[in-house]
TIVO-180135 format. One record per residue (C-alpha): residue number from 1; residue in one letter; x, y, z. Coordinates in Angstrom, 2 decimals, always signed. Example, Ala and Ser with C-alpha at 12.3 -4.5 7.8 and 13.67 -1.06 7.14 Angstrom:
// TIVO-180135
pos,code,u,v,w
1,a,+12.30,-4.50,+7.80
2,s,+13.67,-1.06,+7.14
// end
This chain:
// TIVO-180135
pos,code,u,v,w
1,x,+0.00,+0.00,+0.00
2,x,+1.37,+3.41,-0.70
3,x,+2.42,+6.08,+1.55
4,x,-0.27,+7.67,+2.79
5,x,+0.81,+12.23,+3.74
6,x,-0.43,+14.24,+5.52
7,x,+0.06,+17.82,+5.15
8,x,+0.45,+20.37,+8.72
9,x,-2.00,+23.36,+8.79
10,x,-0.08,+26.90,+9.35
11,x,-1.06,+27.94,+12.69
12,x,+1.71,+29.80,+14.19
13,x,+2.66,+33.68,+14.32
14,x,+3.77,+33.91,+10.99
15,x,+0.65,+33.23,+9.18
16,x,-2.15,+35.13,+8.47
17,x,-4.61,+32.78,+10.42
18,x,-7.82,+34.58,+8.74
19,x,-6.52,+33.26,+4.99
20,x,-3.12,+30.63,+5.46
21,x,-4.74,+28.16,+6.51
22,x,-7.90,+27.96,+3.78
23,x,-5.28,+28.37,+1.46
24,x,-3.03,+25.52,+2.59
25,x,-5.65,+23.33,+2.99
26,x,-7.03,+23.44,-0.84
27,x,-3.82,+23.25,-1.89
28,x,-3.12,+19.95,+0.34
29,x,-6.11,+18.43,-1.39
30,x,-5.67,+19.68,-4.89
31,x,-1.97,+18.70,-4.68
32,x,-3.10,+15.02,-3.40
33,x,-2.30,+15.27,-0.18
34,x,-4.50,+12.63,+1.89
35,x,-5.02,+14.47,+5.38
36,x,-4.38,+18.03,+6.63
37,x,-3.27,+18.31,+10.52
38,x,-2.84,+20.55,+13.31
39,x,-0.86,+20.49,+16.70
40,x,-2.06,+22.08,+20.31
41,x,+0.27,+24.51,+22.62
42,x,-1.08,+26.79,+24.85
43,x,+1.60,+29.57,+25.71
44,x,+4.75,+30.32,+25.98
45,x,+5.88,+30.81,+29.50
46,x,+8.18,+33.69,+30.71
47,x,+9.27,+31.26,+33.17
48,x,+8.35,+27.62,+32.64
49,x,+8.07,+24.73,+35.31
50,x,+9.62,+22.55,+32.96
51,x,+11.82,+22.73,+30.12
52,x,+10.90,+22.04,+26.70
53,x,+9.89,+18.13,+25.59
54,x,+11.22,+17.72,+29.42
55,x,+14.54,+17.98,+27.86
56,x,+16.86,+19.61,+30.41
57,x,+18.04,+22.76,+29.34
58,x,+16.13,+23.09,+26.31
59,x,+14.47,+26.40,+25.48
60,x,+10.51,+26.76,+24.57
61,x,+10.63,+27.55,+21.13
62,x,+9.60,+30.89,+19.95
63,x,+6.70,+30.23,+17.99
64,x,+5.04,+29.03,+21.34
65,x,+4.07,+32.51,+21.18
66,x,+1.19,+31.72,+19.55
67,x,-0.53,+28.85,+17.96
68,x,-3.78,+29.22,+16.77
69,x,-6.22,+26.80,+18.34
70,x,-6.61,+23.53,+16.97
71,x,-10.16,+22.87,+16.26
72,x,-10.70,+26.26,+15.19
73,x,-7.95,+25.88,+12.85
74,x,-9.80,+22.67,+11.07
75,x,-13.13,+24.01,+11.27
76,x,-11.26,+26.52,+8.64
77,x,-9.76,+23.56,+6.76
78,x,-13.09,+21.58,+6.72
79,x,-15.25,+24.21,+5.41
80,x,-12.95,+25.06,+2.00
81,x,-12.41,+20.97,+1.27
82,x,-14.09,+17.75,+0.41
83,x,-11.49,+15.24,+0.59
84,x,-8.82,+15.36,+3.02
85,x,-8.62,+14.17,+6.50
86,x,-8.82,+16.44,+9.20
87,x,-6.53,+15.13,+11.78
88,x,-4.74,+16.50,+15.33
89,x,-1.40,+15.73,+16.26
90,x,-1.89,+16.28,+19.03
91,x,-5.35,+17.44,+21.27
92,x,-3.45,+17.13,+24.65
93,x,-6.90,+15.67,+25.67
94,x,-6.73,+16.18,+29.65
95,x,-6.69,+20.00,+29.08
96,x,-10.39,+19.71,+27.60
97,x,-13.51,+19.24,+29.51
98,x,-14.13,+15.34,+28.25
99,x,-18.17,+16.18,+27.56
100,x,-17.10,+19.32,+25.52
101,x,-14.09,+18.14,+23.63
102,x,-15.57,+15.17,+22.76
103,x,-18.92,+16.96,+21.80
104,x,-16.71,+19.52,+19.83
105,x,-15.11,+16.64,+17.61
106,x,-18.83,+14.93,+16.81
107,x,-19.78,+17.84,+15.00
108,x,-17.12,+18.67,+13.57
109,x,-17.19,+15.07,+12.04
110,x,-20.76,+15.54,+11.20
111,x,-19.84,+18.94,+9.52
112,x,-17.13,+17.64,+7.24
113,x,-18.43,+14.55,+6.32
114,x,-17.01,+12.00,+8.34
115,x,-13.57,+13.19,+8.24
116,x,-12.10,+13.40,+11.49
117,x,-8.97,+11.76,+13.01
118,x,-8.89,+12.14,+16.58
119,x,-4.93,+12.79,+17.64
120,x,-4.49,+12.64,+21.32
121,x,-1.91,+12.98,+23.92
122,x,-1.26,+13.73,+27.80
123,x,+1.13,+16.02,+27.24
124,x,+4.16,+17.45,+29.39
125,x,+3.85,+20.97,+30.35
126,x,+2.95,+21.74,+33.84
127,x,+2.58,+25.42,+32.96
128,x,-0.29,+24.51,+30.34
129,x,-2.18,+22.14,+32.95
130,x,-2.01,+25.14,+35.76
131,x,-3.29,+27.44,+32.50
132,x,-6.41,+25.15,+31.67
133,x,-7.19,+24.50,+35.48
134,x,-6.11,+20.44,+34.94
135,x,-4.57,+18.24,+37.49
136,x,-1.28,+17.07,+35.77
137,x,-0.88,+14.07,+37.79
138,x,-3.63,+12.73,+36.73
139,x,-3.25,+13.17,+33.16
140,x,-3.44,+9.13,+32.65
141,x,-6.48,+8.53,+34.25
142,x,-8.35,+11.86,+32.57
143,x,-6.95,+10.92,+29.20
144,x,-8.82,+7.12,+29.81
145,x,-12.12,+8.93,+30.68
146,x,-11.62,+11.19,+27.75
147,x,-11.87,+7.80,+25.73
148,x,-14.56,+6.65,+27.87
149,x,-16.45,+9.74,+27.41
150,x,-16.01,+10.01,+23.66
151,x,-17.41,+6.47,+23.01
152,x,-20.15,+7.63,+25.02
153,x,-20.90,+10.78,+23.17
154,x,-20.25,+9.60,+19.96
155,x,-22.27,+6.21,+20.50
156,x,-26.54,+5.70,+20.65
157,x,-28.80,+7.38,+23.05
158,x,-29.50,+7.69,+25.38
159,x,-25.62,+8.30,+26.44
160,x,-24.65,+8.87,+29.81
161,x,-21.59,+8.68,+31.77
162,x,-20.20,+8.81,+35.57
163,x,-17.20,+9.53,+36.21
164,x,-14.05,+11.84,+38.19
165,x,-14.54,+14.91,+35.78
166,x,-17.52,+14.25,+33.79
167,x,-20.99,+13.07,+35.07
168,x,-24.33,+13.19,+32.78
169,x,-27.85,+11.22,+32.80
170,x,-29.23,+9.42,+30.06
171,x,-29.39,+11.95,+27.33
172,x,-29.80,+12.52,+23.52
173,x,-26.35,+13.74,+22.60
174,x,-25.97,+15.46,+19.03
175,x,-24.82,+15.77,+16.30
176,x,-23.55,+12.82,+16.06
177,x,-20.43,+12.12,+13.97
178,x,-20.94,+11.39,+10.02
179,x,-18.69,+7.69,+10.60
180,x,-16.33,+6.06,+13.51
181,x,-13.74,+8.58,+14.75
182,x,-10.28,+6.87,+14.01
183,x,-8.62,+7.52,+17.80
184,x,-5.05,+7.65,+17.52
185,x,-2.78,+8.28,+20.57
186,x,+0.82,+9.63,+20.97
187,x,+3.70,+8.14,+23.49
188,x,+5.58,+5.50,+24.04
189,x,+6.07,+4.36,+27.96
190,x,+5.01,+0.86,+28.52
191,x,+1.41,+2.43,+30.01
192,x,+1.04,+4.58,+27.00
193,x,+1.37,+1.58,+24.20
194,x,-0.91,-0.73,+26.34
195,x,-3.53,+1.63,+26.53
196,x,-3.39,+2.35,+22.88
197,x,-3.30,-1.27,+21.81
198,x,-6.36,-1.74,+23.72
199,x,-8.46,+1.20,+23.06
200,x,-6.81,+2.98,+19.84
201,x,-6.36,+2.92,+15.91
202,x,-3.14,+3.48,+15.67
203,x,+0.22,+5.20,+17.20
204,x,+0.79,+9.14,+16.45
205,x,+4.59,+9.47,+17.04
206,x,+6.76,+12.81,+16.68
207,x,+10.71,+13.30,+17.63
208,x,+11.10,+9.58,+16.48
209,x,+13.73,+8.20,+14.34
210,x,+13.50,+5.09,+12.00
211,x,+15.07,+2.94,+14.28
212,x,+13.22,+3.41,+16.84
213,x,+10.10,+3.38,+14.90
214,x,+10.56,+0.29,+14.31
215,x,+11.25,-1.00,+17.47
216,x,+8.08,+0.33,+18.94
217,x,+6.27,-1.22,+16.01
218,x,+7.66,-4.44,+16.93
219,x,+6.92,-4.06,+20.89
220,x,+3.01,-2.69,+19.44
221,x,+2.33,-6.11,+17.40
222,x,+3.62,-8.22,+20.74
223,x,+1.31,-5.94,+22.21
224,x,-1.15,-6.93,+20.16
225,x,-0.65,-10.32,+20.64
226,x,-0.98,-10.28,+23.98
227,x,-4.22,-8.19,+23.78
228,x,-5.48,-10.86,+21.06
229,x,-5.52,-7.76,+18.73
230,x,-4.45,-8.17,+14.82
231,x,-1.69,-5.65,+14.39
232,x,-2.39,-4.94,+11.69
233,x,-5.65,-3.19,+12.49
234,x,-3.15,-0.12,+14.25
235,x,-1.72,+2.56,+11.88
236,x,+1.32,+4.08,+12.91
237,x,+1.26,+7.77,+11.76
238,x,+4.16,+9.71,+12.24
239,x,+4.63,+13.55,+12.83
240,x,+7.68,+14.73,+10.64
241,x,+9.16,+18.36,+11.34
242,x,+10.66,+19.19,+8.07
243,x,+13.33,+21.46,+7.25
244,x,+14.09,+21.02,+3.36
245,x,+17.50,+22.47,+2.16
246,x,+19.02,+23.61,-1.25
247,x,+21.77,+21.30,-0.27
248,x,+22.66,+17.93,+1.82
249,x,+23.31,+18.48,+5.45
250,x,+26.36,+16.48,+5.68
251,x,+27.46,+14.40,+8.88
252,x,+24.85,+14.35,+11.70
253,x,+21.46,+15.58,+11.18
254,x,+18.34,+14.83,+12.36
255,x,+15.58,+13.12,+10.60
256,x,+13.58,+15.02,+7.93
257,x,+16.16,+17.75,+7.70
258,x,+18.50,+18.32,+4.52
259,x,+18.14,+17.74,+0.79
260,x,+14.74,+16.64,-0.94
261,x,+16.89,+13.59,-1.72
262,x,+17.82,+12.74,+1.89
263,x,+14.28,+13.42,+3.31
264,x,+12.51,+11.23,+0.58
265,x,+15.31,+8.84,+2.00
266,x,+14.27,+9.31,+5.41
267,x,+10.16,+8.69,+4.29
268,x,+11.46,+5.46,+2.31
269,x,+12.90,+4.64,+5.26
270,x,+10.09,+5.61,+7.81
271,x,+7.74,+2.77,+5.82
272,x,+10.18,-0.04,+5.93
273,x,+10.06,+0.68,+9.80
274,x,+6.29,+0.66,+9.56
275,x,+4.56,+4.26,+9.05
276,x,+1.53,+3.99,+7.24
277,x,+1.37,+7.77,+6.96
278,x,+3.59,+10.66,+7.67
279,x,+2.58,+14.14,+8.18
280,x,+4.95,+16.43,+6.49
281,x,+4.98,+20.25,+8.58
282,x,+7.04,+22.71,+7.11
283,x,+5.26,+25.58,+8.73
284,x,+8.46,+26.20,+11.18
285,x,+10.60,+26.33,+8.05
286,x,+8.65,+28.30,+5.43
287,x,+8.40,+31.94,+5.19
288,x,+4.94,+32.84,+4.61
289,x,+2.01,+30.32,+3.13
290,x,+3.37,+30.45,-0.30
291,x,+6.49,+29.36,+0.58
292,x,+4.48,+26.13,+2.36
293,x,+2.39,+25.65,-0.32
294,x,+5.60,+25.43,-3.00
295,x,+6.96,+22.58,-0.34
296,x,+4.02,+20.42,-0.28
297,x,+4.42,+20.48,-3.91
298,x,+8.02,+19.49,-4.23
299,x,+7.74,+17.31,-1.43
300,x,+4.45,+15.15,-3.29
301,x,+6.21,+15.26,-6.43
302,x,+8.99,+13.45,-5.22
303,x,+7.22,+11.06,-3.48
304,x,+5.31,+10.22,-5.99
305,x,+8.77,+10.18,-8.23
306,x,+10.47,+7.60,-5.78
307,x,+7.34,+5.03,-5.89
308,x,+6.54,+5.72,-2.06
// end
């Protein structure tokens, strides 16, 4: 089966939220991209608890600043195409109300025709939990109701639910969504893959290189064994932060940045570890929409070139 891409949404300070995004998303579908996606951060602390990705000593990246929000952002998307996915990567689901959130993707599924993929995580910021009035050590068990919830909502009425954060009667819940919600989930702690193996689609990695995509592929299908699941019924999509170059970055470099060459290298490489899709964002890279929209199209092209 080919390569399925994905194509991220601009949502960061240097777009023009109001037309960028409309504009990359008919663009991802005219240019034959299969899903458009967008990512969640809150803020950008003056002083954060914790450092970026938990990575000691790293920096919050600038465009922290501001990212516009995510369901907002493919509301845009949905309204201006037919086609495309509309995916998150990722909803850091225990900052949501699980009624509301959940409630918030039915319709939007029901609006767009049944297009919805459902990217969630837990997260790691303790600044963005204090922000959205969310316990952080808890972030396990509220991501678990989250699931709970949205099976609920999204199910036949009556629905109802009981629960720590969420508690409603048998009610008539609607709209409902236009098909079944793929639910993919990010991480990759022991906790994190059993929960997705029993109660997911698929695995939404980011920061990951080949090698160890495929070794949490592998530890997924023993998983699955385990769990009496078929692996193959969970997709493995993977978030790639791309930063394309005139030239090769020789030596080290990290994965997805250099020539088009050695990034279509790194996708060929990124299936025979087992990605069924990869989501390309270039917004970090690109100056201004056009400059995104000229990527996806090199980027496709040579895909489609190298038989992906």
């Amino acid at each position: 089966m080919a390569l399925r891409l994905g194509l991220g949404l601009p949502q960061t300070g240097g777009y023009e939220l109001r037309t960028d995004v409309t504009a990359a998303a008919r663009a991802a579908e005219e240019l034959g991209y299969d899903s458009v996606w967008v990512l969640e951060r809150l803020m950008r602390p003056e002083q954060p608890v914790d450092d970026m990705y938990l990575v000691p000593g790293l920096p919050w990246s600038e465009y922290f600043r501001s990212v516009a929000d995510p369901l907002v952002t493919l509301s845009l998307a949905a309204a201006v195409t037919e086609r495309v996915k509309l995916g998150s990567a990722v909803l850091v689901g225990p900052l949501h109300q699980p009624f509301l959130l959940a409630r918030a993707l039915g319709s939007l599924d029901a609006a767009s025709g049944g297009r919805v993929i459902a990217g969630l995580g837990t997260g790691w910021s303790r600044d963005e939990y204090a922000a959205a009035g969310a316990d952080h050590a808890s972030r396990g068990r509220a991501l678990d109701e989250l699931l709970d919830v949205c099976e609920a909502v999204w199910g036949g009425d009556p629905a109802s639910y009981e629960g720590e954060r969420t508690r409603f009667t048998p009610s008539a819940v609607g709209p409902k969504p236009a098909a079944r919600i793929p639910v993919l989930l990010a991480g990759r702690t022991d906790r994190a893959l059993r929960r997705l193996v029993r109660r997911a689609d698929g695995w939404l990695p980011s920061q990951t290189d080949n090698a160890g995509l495929a070794t949490t592929r592998a530890r997924l299908a023993g998983l699955a064994a385990e769990y009496g699941r078929d692996p193959a019924t969970l997709a493995v999509t993977v978030r790639a932060f791309v930063q394309l170059s005139d030239r090769p970055v020789d030596g080290e470099r990290r994965i997805f940045q250099g020539s088009l060459e050695q990034i279509v290298e790194d996708l060929a490489g990124a299936v025979r570890a087992g990605a069924d899709e990869v989501l390309l964002d270039t917004q970090l890279s690109n100056d201004g929409v056009q400059a995104l929209i000229e990527s996806a199209k090199v980027l496709r092209e040579a895909v489609t070139e190298a038989g992906l």
